[in-house]
C-alpha positions as CSV (number, residue, x, y, z in Angstrom):
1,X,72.0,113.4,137.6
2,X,74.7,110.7,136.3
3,X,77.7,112.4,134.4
4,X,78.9,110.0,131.1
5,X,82.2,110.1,129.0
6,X,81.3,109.3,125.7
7,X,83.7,107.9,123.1
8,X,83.3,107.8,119.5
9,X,85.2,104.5,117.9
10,X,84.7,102.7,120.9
11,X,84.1,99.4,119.3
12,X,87.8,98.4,119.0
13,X,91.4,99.6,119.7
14,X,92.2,102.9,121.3
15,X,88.6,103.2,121.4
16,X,87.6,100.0,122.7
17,X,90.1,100.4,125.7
18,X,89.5,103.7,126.4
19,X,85.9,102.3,127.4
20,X,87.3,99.6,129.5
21,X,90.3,102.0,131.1
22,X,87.2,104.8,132.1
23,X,85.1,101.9,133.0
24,X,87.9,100.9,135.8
25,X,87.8,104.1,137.3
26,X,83.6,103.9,137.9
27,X,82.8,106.6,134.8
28,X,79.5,105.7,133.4
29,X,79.8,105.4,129.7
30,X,78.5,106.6,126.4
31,X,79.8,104.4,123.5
32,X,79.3,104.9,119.8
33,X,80.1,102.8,116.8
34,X,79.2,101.2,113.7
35,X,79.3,97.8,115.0
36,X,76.4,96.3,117.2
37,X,77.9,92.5,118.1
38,X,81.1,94.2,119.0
39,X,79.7,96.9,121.1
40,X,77.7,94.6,123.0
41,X,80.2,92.4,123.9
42,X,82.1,95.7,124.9
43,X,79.3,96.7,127.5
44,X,78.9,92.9,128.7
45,X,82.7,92.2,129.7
46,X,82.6,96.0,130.8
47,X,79.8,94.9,133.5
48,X,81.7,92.0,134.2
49,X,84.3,93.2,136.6
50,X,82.2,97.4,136.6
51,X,78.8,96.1,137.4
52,X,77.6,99.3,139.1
53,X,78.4,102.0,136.2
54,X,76.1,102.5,133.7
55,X,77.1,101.9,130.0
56,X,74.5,103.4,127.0
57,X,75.5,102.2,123.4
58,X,75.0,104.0,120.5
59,X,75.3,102.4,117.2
60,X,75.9,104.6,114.5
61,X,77.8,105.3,111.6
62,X,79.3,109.1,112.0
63,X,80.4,109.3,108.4
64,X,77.3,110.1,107.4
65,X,76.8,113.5,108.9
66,X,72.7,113.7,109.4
67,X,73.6,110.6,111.7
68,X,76.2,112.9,113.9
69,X,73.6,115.5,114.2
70,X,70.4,113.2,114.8
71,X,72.4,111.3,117.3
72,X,73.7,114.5,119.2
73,X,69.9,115.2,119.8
74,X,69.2,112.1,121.1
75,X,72.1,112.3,123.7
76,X,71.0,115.6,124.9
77,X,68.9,113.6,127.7
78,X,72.3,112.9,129.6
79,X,74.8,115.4,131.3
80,X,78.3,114.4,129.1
81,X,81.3,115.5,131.5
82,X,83.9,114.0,128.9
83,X,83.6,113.5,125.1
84,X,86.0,111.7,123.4
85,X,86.0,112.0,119.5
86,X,88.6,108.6,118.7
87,X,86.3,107.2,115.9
88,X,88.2,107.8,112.2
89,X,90.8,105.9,110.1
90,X,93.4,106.3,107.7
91,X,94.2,105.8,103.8
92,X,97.5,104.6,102.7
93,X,97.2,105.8,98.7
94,X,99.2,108.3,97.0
95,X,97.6,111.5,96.1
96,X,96.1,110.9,92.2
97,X,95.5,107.0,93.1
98,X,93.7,106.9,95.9
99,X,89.3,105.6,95.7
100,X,88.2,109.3,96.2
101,X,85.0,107.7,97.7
102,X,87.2,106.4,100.6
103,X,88.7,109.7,100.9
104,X,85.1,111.0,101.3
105,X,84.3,109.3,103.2
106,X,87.6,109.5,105.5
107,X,86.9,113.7,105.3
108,X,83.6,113.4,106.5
109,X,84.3,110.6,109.7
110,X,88.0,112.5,110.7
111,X,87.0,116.3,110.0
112,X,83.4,117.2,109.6
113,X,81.6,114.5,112.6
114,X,84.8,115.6,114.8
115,X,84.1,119.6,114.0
116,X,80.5,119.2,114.4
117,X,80.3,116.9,117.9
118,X,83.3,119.4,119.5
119,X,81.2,122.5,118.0
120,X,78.0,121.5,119.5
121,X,79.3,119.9,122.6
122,X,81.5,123.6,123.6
123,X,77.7,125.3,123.1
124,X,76.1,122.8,125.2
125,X,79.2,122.4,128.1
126,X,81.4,125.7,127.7
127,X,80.5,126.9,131.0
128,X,79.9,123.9,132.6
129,X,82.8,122.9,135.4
130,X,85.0,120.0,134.4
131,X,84.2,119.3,131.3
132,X,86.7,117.9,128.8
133,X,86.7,117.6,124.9
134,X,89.3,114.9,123.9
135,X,89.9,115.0,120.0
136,X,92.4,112.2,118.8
137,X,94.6,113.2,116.4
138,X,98.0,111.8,115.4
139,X,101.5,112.5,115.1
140,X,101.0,112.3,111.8
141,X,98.9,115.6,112.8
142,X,102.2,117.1,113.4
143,X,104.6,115.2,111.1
144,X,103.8,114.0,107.1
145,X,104.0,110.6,105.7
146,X,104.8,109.3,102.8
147,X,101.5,107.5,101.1
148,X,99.4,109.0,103.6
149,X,98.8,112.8,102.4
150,X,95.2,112.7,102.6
151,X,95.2,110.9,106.4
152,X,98.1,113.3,107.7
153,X,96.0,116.7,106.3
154,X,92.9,115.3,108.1
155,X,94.8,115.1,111.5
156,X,96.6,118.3,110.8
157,X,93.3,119.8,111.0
158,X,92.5,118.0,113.7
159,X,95.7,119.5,115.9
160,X,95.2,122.8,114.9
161,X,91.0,123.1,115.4
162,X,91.4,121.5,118.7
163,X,95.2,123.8,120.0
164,X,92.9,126.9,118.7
165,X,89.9,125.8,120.9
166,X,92.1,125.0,123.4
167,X,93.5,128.9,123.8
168,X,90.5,130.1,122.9
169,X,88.5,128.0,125.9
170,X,91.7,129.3,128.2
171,X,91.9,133.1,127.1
172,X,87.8,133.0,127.6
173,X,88.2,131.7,131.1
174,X,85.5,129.1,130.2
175,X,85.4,126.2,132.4
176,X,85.8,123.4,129.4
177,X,89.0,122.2,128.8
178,X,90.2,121.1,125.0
179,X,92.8,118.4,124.5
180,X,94.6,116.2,121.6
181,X,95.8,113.1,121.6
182,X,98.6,112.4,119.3
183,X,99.5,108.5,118.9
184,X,102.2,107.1,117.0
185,X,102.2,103.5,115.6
186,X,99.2,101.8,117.6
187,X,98.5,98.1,116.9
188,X,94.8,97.9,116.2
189,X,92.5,97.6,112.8
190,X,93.9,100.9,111.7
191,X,96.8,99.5,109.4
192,X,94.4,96.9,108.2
193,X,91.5,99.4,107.1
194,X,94.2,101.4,105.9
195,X,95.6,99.0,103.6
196,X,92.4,97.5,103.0
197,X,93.6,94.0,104.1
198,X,92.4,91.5,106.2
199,X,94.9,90.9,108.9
200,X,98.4,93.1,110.0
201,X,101.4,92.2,111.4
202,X,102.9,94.6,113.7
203,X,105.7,93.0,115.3
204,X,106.7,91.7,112.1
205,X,106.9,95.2,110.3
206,X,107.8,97.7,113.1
207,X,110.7,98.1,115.5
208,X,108.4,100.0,118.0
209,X,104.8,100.6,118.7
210,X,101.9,101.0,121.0
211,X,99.2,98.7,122.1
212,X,95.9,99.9,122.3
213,X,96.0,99.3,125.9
214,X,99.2,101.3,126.4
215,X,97.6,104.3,124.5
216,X,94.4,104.2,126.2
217,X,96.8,104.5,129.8
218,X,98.5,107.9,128.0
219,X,95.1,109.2,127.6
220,X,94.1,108.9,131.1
221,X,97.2,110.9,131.7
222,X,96.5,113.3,129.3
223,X,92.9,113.1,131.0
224,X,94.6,113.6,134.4
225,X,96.9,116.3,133.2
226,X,96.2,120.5,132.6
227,X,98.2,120.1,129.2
228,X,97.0,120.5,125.3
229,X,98.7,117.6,123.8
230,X,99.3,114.4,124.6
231,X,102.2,113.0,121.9
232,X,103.8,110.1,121.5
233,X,107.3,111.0,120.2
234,X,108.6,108.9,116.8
235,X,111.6,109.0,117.2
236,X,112.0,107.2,121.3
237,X,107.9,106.5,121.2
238,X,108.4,108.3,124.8
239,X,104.5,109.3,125.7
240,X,104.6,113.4,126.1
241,X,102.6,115.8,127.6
242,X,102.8,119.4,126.0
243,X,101.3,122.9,125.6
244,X,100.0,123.4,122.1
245,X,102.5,122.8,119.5
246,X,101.6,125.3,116.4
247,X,103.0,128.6,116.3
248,X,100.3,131.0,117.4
249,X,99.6,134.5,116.3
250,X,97.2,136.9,118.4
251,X,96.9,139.5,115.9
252,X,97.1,139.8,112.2
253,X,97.6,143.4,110.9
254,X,96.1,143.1,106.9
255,X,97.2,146.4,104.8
């Protein structure tokens, strides 16, 4: 039976050439978004220069949670060796100002269709050998920033869920591993949905950042790697591979 990685987002940046990067290396591919033109476009210049790999598309949007469950059923036909959640986006508002239905909808895409998908893909592949989870967080998972309270909470939670599945996977001895991906400034739609404008300049108004391309390398080495978290540092941008970061308590004695 064929063995997919699947990757949520995939219909642009880190997303987009994650597909291409797996695609290189003969993985067949699962790829889910909310755009259909893009995604096919995706699988056909994919083909191009990958023309024996198989590449399913999904098109969905995750923010609406009966989608992420109806769509995990339908995927149930294939075996899933890797499952990437990269799909979500950011907010730059200040807490008290910010269109609370953009923040629902940014808690529902970031938290709940990440929880869910990870949830019901350790059930399903827990025991299965080889099998990754990849959740993409941020370092603003690990670090705050100014204007984006509501965007650094979400990827907080997504660092801590996925370092707590992590040594829970590892102290279980289950054969599934669980692993973050932390970028820093990436050029790619997210300042633009962000800011809700229609085009970003990232050479103009940053010293140092990622491509998309270059991220989508790290995560093949954090793919590659036996480590938790994959970070990109802010202060030197140097790509890091690390044990979990939080602290980490085994035991809470409540009196």
């Amino acid at each position: 039976m064929k063995k997919y990685t699947l990757i949520t987002g995939a219909s642009s940046g880190i997303g987009l050439e994650a597909a291409k990067a797996f695609a290189k290396r003969g993985e067949n591919l699962i790829l889910i978004a909310r755009r259909a033109q893009r995604l096919e476009n995706l699988k056909n210049e994919i083909l191009k220069f990958a023309p024996t790999i198989d590449v399913i598309i999904k098109i969905c949007d995750l923010s609406n949670i009966e989608n992420v469950y109806k769509i995990y059923d339908e995927l149930k036909i294939y075996e899933i060796k890797t499952w990437i959640n990269n799909a979500g986006f950011g907010d730059s508002a200040l807490i008290g100002s910010q269109n609370l239905e953009k923040t629902e909808q940014m808690l529902d895409l970031n938290i709940k269709a990440l929880t869910i998908f990870s949830t019901l893909f350790v059930k399903d592949y827990q025991s299965i050998d080889g099998t990754q989870l990849i959740n993409v967080s941020s370092a603003c998972g690990y670090s705050m920033v100014d204007s984006f309270g509501v965007y650094c909470a979400t990827k907080f939670y997504v660092s801590a869920f996925t370092e707590a599945l992590y040594r829970q996977l590892k102290s279980n001895n289950a054969k599934m591993s669980a692993k973050i991906l932390a970028p820093a400034t990436t050029q790619s739609e997210f300042k633009q949905v962000a800011i809700d404008a229609d085009e970003y300049d990232y050479a103009k108004n940053y010293k140092n950042y990622h491509t998309s391309e270059q991220m989508a390398e790290f995560l093949l080495k954090l793919y590659d790697s036996d480590k938790c978290v994959g970070w990109v540092d802010r202060k030197s941008f140097d790509f890091i591979l690390k044990d979990p970061i939080f602290d980490h308590v085994t035991k809470v004695n409540i009196s």
